[in-house]
ROMARDO-184154 format. One record per residue (C-alpha): residue in one letter; x, y, z. Coordinates in nm, 4 decimals, padded with zeros to 6 digits. Example, Ala and Ser with C-alpha at 12.3 -4.5 7.8 and 13.67 -1.06 7.14 Angstrom:
<rec rest="A" x="01.2300" y="-00.4500" z="00.7800"/>
<rec rest="S" x="01.3670" y="-00.1060" z="00.7140"/>
***
This chain:
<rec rest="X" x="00.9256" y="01.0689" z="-04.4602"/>
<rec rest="X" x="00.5212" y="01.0242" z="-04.4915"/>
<rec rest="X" x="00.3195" y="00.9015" z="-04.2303"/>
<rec rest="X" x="-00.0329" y="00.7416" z="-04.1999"/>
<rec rest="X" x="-00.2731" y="00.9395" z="-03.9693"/>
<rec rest="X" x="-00.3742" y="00.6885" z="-03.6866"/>
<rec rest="X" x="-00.0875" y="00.4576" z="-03.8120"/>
<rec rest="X" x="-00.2382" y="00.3103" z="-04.1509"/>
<rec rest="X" x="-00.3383" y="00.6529" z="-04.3577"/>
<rec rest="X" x="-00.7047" y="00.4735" z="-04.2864"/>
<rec rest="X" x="-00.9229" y="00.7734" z="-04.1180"/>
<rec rest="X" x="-01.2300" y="00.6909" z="-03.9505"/>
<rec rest="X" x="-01.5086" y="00.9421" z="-03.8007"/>
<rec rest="X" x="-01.7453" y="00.9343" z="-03.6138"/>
<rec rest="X" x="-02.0462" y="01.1378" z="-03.4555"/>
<rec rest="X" x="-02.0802" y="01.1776" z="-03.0892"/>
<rec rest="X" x="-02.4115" y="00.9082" z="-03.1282"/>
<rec rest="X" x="-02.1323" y="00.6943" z="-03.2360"/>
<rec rest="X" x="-02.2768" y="00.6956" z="-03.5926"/>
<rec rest="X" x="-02.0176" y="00.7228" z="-03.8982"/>
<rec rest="X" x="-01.9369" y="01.0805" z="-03.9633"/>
<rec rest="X" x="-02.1201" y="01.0292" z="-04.2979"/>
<rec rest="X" x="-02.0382" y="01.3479" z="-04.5401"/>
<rec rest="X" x="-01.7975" y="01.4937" z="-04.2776"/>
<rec rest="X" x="-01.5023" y="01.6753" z="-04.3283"/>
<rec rest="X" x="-01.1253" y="01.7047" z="-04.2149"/>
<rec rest="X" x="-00.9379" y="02.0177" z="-04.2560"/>
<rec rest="X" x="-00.5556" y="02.0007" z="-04.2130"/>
<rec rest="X" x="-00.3844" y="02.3089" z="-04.1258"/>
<rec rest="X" x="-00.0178" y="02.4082" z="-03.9908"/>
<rec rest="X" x="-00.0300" y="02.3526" z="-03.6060"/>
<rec rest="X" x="-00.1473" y="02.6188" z="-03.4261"/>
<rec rest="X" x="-00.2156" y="02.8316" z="-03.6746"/>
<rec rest="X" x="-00.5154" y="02.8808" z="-03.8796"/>
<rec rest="X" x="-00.2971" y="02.8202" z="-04.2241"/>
<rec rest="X" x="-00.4117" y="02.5578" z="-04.4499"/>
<rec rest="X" x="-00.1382" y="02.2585" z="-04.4886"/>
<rec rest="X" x="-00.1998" y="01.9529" z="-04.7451"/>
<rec rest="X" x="-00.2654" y="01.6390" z="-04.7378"/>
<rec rest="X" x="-00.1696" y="01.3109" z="-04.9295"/>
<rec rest="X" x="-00.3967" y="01.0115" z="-05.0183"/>
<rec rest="X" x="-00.1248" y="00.7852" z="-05.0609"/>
<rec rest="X" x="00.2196" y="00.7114" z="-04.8733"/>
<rec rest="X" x="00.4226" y="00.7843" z="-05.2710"/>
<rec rest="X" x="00.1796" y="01.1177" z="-05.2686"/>
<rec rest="X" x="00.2889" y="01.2457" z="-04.9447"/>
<rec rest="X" x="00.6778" y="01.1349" z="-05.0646"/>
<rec rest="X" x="00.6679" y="01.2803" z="-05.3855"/>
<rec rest="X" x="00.4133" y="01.6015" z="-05.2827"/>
<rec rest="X" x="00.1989" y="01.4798" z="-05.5263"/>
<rec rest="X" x="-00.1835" y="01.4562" z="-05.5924"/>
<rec rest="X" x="-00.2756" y="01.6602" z="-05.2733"/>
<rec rest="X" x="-00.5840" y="01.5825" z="-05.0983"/>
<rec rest="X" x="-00.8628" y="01.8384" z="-05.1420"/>
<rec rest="X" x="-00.8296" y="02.0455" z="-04.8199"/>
<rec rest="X" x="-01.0699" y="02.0141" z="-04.6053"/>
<rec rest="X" x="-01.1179" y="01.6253" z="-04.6873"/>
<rec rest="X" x="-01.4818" y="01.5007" z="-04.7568"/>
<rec rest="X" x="-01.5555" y="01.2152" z="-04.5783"/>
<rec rest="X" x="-01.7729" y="00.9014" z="-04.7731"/>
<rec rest="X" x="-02.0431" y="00.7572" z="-04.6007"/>
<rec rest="X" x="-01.8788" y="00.5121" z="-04.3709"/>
<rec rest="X" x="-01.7009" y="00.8246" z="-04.2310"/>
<rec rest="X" x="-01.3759" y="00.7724" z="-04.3771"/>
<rec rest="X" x="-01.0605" y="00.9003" z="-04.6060"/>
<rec rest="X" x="-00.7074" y="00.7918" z="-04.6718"/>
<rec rest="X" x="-00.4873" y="01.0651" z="-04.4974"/>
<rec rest="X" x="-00.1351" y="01.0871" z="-04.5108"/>
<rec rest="X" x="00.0889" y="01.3233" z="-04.3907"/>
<rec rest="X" x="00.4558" y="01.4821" z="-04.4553"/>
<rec rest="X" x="00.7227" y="01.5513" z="-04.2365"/>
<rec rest="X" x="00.5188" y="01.8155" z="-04.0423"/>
<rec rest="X" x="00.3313" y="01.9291" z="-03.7703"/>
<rec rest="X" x="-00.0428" y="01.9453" z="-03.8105"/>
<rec rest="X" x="-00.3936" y="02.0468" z="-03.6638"/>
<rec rest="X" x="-00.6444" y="01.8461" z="-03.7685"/>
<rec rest="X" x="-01.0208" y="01.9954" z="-03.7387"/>
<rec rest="X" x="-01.3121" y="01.7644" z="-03.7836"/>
<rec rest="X" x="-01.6565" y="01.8792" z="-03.9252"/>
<rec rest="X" x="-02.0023" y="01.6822" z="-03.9677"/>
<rec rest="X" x="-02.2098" y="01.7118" z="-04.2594"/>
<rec rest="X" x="-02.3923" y="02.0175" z="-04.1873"/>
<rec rest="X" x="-02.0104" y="02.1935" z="-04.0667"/>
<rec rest="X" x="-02.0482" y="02.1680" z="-03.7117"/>
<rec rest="X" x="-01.6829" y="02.0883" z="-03.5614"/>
<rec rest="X" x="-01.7018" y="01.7875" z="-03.4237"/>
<rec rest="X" x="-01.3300" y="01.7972" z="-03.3147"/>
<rec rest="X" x="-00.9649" y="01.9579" z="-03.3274"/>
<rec rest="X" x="-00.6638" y="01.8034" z="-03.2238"/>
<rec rest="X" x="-00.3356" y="02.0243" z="-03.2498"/>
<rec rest="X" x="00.0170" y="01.9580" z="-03.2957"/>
<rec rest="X" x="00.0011" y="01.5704" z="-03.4665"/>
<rec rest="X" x="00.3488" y="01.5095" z="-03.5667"/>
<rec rest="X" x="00.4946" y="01.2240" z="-03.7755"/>
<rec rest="X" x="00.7698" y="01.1970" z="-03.5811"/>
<rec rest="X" x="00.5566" y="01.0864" z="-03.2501"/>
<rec rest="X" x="00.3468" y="00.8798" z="-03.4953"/>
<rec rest="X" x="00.0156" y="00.9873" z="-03.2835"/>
<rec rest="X" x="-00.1768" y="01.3322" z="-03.2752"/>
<rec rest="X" x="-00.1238" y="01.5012" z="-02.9308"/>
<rec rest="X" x="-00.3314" y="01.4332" z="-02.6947"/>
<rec rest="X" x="-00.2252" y="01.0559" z="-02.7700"/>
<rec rest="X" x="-00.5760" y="00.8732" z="-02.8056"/>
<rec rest="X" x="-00.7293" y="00.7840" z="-02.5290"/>
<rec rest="X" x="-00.7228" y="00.4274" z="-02.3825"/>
<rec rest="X" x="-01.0963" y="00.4493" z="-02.3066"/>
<rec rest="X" x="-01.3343" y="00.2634" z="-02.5134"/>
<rec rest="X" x="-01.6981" y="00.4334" z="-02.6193"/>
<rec rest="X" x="-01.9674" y="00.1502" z="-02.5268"/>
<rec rest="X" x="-02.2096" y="00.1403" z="-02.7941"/>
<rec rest="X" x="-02.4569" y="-00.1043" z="-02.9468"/>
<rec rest="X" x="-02.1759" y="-00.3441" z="-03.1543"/>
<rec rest="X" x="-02.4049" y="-00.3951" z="-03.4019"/>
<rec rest="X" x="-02.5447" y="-00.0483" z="-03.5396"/>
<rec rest="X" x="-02.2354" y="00.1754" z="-03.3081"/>
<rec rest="X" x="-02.5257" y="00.3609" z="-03.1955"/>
<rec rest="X" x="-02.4622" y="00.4766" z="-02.8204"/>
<rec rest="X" x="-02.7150" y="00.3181" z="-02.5363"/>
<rec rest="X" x="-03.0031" y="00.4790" z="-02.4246"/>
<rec rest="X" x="-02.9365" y="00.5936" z="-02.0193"/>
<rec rest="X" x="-03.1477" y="00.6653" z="-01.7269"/>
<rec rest="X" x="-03.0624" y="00.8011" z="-01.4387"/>
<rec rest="X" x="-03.1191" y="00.6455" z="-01.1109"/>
<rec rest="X" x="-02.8549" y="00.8104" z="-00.8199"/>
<rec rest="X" x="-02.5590" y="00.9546" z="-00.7924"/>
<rec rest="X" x="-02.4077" y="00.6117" z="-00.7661"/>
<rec rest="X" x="-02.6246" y="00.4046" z="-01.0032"/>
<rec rest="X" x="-02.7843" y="00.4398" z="-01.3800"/>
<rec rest="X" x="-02.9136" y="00.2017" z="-01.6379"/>
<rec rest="X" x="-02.7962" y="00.0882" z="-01.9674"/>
<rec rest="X" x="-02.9287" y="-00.0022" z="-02.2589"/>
<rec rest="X" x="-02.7409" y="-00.0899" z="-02.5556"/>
<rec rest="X" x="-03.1055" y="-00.0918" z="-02.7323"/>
<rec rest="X" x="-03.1854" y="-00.4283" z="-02.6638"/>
<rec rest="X" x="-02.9114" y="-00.6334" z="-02.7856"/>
<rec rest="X" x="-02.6054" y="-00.6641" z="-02.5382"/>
<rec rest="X" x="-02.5340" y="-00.7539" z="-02.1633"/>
<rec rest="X" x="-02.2220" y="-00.5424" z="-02.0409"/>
<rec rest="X" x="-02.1500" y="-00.8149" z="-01.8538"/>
<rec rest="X" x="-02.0948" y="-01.0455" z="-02.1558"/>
<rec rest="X" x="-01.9105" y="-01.0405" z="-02.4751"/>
<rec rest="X" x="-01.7367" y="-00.8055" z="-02.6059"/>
<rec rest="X" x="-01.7267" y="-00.5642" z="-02.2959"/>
<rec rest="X" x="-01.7260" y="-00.8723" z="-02.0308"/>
<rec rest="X" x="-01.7991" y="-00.5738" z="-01.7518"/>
<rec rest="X" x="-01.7937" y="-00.6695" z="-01.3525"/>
<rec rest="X" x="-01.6959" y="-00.5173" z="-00.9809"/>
<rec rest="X" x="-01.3896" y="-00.3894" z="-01.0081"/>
<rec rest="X" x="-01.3973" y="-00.2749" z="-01.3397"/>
<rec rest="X" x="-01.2958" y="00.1181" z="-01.4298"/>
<rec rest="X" x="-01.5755" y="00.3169" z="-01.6390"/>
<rec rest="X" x="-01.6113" y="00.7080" z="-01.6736"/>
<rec rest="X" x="-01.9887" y="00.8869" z="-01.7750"/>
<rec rest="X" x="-02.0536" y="01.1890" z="-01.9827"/>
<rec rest="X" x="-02.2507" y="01.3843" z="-01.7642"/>
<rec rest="X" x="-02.3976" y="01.7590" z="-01.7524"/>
<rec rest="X" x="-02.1369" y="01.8220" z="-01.4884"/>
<rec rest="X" x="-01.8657" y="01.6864" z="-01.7192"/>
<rec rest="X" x="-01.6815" y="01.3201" z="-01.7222"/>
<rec rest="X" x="-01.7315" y="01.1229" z="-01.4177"/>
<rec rest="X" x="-01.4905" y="00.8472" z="-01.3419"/>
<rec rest="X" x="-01.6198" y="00.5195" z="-01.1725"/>
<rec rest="X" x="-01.5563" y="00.2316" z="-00.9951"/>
<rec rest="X" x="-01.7873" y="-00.0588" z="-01.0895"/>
<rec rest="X" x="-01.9582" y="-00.2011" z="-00.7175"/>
<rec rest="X" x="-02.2543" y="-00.4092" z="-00.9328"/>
<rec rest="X" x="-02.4284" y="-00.4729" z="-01.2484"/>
<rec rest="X" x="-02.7656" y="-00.6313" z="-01.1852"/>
<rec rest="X" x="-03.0287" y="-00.7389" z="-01.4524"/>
<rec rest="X" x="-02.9629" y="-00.8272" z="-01.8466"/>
<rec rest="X" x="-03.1277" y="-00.5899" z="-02.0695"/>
<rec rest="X" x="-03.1169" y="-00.2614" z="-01.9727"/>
<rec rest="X" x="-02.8392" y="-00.3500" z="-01.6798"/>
<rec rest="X" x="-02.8298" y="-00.1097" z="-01.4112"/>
<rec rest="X" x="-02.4877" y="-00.0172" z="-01.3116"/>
<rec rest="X" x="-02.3962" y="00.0749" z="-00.9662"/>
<rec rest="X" x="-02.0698" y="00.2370" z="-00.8673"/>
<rec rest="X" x="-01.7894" y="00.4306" z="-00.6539"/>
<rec rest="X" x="-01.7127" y="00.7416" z="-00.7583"/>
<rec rest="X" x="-01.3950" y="00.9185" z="-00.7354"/>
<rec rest="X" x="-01.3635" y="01.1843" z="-00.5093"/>
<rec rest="X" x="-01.6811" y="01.4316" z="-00.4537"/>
<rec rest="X" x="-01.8251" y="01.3833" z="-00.8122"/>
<rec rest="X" x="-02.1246" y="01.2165" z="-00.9005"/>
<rec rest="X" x="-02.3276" y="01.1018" z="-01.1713"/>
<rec rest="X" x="-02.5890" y="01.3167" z="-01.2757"/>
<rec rest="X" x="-02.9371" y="01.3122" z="-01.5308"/>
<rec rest="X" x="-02.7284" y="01.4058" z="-01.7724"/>
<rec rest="X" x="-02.5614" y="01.0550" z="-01.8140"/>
<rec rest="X" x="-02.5371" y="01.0052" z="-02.1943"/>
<rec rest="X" x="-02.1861" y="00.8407" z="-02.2606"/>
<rec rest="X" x="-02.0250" y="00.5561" z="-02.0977"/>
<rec rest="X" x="-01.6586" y="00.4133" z="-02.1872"/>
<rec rest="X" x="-01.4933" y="00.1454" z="-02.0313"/>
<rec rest="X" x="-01.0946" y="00.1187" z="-01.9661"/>
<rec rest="X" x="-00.8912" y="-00.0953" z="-02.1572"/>
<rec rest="X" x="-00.5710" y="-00.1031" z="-02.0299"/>
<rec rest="X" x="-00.4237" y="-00.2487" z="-01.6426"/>
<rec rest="X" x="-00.2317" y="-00.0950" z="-01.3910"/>
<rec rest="X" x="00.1057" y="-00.1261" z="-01.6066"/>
<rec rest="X" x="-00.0560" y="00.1061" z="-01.8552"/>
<rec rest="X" x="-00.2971" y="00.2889" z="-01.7469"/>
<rec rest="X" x="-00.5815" y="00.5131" z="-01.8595"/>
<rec rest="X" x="-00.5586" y="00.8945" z="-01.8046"/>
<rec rest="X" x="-00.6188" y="00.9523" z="-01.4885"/>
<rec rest="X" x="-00.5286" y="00.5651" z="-01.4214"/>
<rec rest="X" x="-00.7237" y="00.2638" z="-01.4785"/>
<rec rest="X" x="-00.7769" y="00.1768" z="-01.0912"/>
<rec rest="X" x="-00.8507" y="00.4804" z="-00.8533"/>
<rec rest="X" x="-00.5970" y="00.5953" z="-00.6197"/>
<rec rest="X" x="-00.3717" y="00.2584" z="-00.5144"/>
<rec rest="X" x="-00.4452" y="00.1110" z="-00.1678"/>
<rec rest="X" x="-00.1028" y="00.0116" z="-00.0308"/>
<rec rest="X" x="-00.1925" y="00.0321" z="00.3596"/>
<rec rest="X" x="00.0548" y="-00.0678" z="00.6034"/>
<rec rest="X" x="00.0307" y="-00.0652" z="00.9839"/>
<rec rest="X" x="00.2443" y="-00.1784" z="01.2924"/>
<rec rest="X" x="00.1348" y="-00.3083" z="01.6142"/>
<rec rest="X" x="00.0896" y="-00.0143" z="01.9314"/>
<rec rest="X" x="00.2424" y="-00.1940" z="02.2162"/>
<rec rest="X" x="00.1640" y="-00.5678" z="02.3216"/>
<rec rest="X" x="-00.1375" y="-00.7499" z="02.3773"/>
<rec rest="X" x="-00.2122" y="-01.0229" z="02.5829"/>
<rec rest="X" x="-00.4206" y="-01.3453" z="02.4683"/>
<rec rest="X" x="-00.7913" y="-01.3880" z="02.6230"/>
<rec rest="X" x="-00.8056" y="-01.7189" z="02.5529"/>
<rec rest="X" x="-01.1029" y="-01.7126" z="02.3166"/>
<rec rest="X" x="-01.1196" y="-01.5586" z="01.9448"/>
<rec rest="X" x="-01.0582" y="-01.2222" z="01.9127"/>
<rec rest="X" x="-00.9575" y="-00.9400" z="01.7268"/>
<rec rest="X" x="-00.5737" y="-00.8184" z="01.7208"/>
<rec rest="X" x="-00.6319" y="-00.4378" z="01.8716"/>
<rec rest="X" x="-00.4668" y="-00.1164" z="01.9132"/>
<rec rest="X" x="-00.2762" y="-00.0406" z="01.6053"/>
<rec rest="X" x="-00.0347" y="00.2601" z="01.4781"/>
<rec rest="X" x="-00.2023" y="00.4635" z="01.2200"/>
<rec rest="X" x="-00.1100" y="00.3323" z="00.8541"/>
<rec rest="X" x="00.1501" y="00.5075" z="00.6130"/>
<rec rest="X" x="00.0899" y="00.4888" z="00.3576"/>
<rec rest="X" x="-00.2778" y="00.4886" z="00.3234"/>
<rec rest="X" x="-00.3710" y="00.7159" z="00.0388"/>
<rec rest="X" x="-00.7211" y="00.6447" z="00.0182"/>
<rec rest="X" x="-00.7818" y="00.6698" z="00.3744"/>
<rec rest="X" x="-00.8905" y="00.2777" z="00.5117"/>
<rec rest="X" x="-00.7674" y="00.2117" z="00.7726"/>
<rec rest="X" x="-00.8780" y="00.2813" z="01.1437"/>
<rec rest="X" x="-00.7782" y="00.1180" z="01.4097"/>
<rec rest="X" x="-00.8239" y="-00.1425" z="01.4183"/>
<rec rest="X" x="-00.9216" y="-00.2765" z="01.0981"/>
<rec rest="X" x="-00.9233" y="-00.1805" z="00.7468"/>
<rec rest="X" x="-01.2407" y="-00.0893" z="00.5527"/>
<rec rest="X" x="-01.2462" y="-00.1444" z="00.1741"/>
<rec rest="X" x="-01.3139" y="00.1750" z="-00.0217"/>
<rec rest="X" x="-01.3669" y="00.0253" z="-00.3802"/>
<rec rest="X" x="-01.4275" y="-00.3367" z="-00.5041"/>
<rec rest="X" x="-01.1851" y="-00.5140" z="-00.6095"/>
<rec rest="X" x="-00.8543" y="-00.7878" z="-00.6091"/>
<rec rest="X" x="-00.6156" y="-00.7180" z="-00.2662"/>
<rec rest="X" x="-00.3381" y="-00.9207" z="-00.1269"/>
<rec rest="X" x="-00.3912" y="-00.9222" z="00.2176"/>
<rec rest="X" x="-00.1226" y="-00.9877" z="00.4648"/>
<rec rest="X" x="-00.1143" y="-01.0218" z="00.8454"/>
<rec rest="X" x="00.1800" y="-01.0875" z="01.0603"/>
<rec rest="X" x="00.2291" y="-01.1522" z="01.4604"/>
<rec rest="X" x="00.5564" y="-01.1972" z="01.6487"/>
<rec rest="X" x="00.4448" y="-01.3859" z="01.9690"/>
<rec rest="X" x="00.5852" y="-01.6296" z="02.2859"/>
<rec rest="X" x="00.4181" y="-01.7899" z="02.5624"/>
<rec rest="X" x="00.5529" y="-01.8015" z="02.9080"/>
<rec rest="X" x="00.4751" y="-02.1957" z="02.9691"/>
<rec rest="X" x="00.7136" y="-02.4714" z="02.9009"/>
<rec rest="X" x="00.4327" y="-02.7054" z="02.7736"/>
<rec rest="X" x="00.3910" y="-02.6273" z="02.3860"/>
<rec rest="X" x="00.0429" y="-02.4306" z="02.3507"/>
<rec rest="X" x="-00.1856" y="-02.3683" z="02.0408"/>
<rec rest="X" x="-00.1785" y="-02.0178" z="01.8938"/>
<rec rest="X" x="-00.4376" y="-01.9826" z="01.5953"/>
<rec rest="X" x="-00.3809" y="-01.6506" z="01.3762"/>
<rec rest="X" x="-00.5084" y="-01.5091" z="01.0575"/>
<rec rest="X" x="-00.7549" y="-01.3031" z="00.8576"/>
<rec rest="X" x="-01.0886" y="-01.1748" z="01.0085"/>
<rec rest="X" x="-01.3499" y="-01.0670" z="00.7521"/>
<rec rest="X" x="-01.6331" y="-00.8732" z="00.7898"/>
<rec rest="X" x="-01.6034" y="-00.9898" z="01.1757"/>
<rec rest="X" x="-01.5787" y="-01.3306" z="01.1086"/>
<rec rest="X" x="-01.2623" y="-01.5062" z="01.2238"/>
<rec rest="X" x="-01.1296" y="-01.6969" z="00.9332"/>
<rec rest="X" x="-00.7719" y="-01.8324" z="01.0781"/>
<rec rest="X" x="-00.7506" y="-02.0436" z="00.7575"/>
<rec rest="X" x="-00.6028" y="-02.3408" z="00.9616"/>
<rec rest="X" x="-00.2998" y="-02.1375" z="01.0455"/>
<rec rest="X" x="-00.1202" y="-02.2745" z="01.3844"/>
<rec rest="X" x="00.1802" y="-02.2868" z="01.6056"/>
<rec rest="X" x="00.3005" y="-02.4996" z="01.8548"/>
<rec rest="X" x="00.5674" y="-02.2986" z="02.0577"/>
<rec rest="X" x="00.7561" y="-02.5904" z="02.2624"/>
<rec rest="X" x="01.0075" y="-02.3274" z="02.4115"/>
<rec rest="X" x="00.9239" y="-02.0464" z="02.7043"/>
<rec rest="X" x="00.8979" y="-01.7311" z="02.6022"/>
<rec rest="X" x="01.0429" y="-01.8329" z="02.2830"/>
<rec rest="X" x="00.9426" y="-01.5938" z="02.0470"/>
<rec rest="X" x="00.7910" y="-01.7280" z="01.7038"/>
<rec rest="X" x="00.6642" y="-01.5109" z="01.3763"/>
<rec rest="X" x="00.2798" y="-01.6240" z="01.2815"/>
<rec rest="X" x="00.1830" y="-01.4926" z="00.9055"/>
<rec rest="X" x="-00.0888" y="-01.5166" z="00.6631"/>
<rec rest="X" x="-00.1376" y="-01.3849" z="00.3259"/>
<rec rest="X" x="-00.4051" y="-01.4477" z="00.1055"/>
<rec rest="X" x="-00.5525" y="-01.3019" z="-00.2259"/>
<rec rest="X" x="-00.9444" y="-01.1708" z="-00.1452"/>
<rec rest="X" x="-01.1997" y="-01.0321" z="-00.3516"/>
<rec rest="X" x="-01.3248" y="-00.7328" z="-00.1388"/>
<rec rest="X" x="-01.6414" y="-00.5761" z="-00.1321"/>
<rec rest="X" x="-01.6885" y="-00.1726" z="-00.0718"/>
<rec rest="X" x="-01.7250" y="-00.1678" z="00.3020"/>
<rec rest="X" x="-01.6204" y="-00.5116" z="00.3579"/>
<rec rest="X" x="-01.3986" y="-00.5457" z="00.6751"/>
<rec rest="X" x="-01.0550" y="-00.7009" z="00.7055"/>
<rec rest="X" x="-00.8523" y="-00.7454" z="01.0165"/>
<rec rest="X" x="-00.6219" y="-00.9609" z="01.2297"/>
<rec rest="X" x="-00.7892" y="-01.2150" z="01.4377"/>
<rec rest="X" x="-00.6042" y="-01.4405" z="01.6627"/>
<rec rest="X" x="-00.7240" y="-01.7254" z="01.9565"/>
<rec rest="X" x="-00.4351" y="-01.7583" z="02.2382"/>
<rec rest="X" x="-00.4272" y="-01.8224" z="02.6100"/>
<rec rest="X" x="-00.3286" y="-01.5575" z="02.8362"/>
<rec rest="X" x="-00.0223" y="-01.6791" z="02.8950"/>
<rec rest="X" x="00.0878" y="-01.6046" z="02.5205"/>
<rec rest="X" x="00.1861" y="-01.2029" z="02.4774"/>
<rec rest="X" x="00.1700" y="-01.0746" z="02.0493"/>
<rec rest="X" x="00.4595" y="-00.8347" z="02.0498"/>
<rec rest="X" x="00.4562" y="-00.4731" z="01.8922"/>
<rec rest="X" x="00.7726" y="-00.5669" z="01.7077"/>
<rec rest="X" x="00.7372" y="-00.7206" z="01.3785"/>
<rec rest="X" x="00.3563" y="-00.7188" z="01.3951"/>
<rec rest="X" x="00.1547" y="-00.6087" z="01.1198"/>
<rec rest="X" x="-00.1373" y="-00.5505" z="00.8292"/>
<rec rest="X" x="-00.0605" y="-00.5335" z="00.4853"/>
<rec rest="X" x="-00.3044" y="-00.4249" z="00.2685"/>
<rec rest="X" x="-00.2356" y="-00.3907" z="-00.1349"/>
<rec rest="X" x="-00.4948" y="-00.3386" z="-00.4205"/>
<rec rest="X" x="-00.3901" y="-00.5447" z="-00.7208"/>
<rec rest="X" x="-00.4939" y="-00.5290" z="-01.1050"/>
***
């Protein structure tokens, strides 16, 4: 059966500017191998094994060819004008309807008028400005950039991949972010691409970094002080892949969505029903969000929870905060922090 390279037979070039691949050429050959292996310009060509494609195929000045395959395997090698290779990609098969390496989920930012890719300068290992010469925001349409958002740099030192923390200014915006791991961005910045698929399917190696899913017990009891405080001593999380949480609070690592979760198990000793206030402390603020119990039972224990969807910050703090007398005792048991990035 034929097949369309790319999935319509409709090839498109390009040069590493982002530029059409004007004059360029694609040679076809058997996969892994250096043997020549033809090439179809229509879907009835490729069925019928007629009017081949010249092999390698010249490219027209928009950088593109109709290219349609048999029932083979194939390495592709792309050339530019002046027969520089641009690109090979081995072992494209019909059958898998996509070359292998499938194409990558990350998108090229470049100037959506011309394609031409942005001019850079480097600023730290964290930060660089872009500009897509004078025309675009990232942070508007199409790429509609902001915290949170998953980007990876060509650099001297080889792709980077990024967390965005900040973009600041219009035209060029400068572009602060977390890095993954040790690397860094370097003066040698002159690609960026942007992610374009979610958790559910996500770019290689995965549109958000390394998942937070924290989750920590209580150590042992704690007795109220009767004023606002924060909910101490607790075990050490597992999982917590990304390493956030100390005792006892948890420290953002990269920007983003998180469902946040707290949970006490507590009784007071007094037959009169008291006021126990419990919740989410941010940065080391208190914010009970109007959460309260009125335990009308001695040492009756009751289950206090809050969960709440937050926009986190890198660095910003989140921990359990409660206000209780000292008659009222926050059990080990069933106390906890739940911690979960979301896409």
């Amino acid at each position: 059966m034929p097949s369309p390279v790319l999935g319509t037979g409709f090839f498109r070039g390009f040069l590493a500017n982002g530029a059409p691949n004007a004059g360029g050429s694609v040679s076809t050959f058997a996969a892994g191998s250096a043997t020549p292996l033809t090439t179809y310009p229509t879907a009835a060509d490729a069925a019928a094994g007629t009017n081949a494609n010249a092999n390698p195929v010249v490219l027209n000045a928009s950088g593109e060819a109709q290219i349609w395959v048999n029932a083979l395997s194939y390495k592709f090698v792309m050339k530019d004008s002046g027969g520089a290779t641009l690109e090979t990609v081995d072992n494209y098969s019909p059958n898998t309807a996509a070359p292998s390496p499938s194409p990558s989920q990350w998108v090229q930012a470049l100037n959506p008028t011309t394609l031409l890719a942005p001019v850079f300068a480097f600023l730290t290992g964290t930060s660089f400005s872009i500009n897509l010469n004078g025309l675009t925001d990232m942070t508007l349409s199409p790429y509609f950039l902001g915290p949170g958002d998953r980007i990876r740099t060509q650099n001297n030192s080889g792709f980077v991949y990024s967390t965005i923390v900040s973009i600041t200014g219009a035209i060029p915006n400068v572009i602060t972010v977390v890095n993954d791991g040790a690397s860094v961005i370097d003066a040698g910045i002159s690609a960026m691409y942007y992610g374009l698929m979610r958790f559910s399917s996500p770019s290689a190696p995965g549109y958000l970094d390394p998942r937070t899913a924290v989750n920590t017990t209580k150590n042992g009891n704690q007795v109220g002080v009767g004023a606002s405080a924060k909910v101490t001593a607790w075990n050490a999380a597992s999982p917590d892949p990304l390493g956030e949480f100390t005792t006892p609070q948890f420290t953002c690592k990269y920007p983003g969505r998180y469902l946040v979760n707290v949970q006490a198990h507590v009784s007071d000793s007094t037959v009169a029903g008291v006021t126990i206030t419990f919740g989410i402390g941010d940065n080391g603020v208190a914010l009970f969000q109007s959460l309260y119990s009125a335990p009308t039972v001695a040492n009756a224990p009751v289950t206090l929870s809050y969960t709440k969807v937050m926009t986190l910050t890198v660095g910003q703090v989140i921990a359990a905060w409660w206000t209780a007398p000292a008659t009222t005792t926050l059990f080990g048991t069933n106390s906890m922090i739940n911690v979960v990035r979301i896409p």
